[in-house]
C-alpha positions in Angstrom: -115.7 70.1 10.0 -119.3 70.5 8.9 -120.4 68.3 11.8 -118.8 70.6 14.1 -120.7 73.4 12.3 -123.9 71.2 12.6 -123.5 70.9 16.6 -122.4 74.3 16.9 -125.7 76.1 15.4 -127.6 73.7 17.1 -126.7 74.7 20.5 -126.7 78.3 19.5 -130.2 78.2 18.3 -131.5 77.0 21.9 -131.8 80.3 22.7 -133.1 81.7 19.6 -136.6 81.7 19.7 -136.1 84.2 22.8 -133.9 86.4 20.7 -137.0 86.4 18.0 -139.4 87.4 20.3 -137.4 90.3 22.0 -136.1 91.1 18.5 -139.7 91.3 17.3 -141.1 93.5 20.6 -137.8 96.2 20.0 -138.6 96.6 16.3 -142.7 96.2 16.3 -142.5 96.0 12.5 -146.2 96.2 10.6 -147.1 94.2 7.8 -147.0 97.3 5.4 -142.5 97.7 6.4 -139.7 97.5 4.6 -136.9 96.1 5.9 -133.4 96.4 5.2 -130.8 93.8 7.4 -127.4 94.7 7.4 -125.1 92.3 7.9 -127.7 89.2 7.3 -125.1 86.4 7.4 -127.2 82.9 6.4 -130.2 84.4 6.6 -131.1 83.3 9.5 -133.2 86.1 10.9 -133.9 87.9 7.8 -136.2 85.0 6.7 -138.6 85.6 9.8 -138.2 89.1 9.2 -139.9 88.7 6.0 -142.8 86.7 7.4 -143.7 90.1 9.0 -142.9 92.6 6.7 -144.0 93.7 3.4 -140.7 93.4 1.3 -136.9 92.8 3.2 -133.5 92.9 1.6 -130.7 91.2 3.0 -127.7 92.9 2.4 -124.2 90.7 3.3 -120.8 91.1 2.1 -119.5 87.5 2.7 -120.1 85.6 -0.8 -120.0 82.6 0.8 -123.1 83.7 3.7 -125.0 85.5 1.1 -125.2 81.4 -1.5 -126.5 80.2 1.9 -128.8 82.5 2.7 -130.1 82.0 -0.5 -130.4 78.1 -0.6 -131.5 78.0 2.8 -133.8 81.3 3.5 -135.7 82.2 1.0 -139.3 84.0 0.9 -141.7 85.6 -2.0 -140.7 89.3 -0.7 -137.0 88.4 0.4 -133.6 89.4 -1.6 -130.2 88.9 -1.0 -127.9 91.6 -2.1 -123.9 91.2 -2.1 -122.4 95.0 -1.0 -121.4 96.4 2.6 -123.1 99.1 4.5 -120.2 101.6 5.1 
């Protein structure tokens, strides 16, 4: 099963350094911004987002997501935060 989960991300992720890019143009975030990402799964994203932002929370209600975003996606002005947005 994990190597399923290993092939799967990686031909997901062809495409993601085009999703950063137009991500980054649609928010223009400034190196003084805080950041809060809703929903931020593994932490995939929310880790760049912190490289250019001032401080970012990740906020994700799966515990499971929210361990590997924190073993995996980690930054000086990143946390992870267990709760739900609604």
């Amino acid at each position: 099963m994990e190597k399923i989960g290993r092939v799967a991300r990686s031909v997901l992720s062809l495409n993601r350094h085009r999703e950063y890019t137009h991500l980054m143009r649609m928010l223009r975030l400034r190196p003084s911004d805080r950041l809060l990402d809703v929903g931020s799964g593994d932490g995939f994203w929310t880790v760049r987002f912190a490289s250019q932002c001032a401080r970012v929370v990740g906020l994700e209600p799966d515990e499971q997501l929210l361990g590997m975003a924190k073993r995996l996606h980690t930054a000086p002005n990143l946390t992870y935060v267990r709760g739900v947005a609604e």
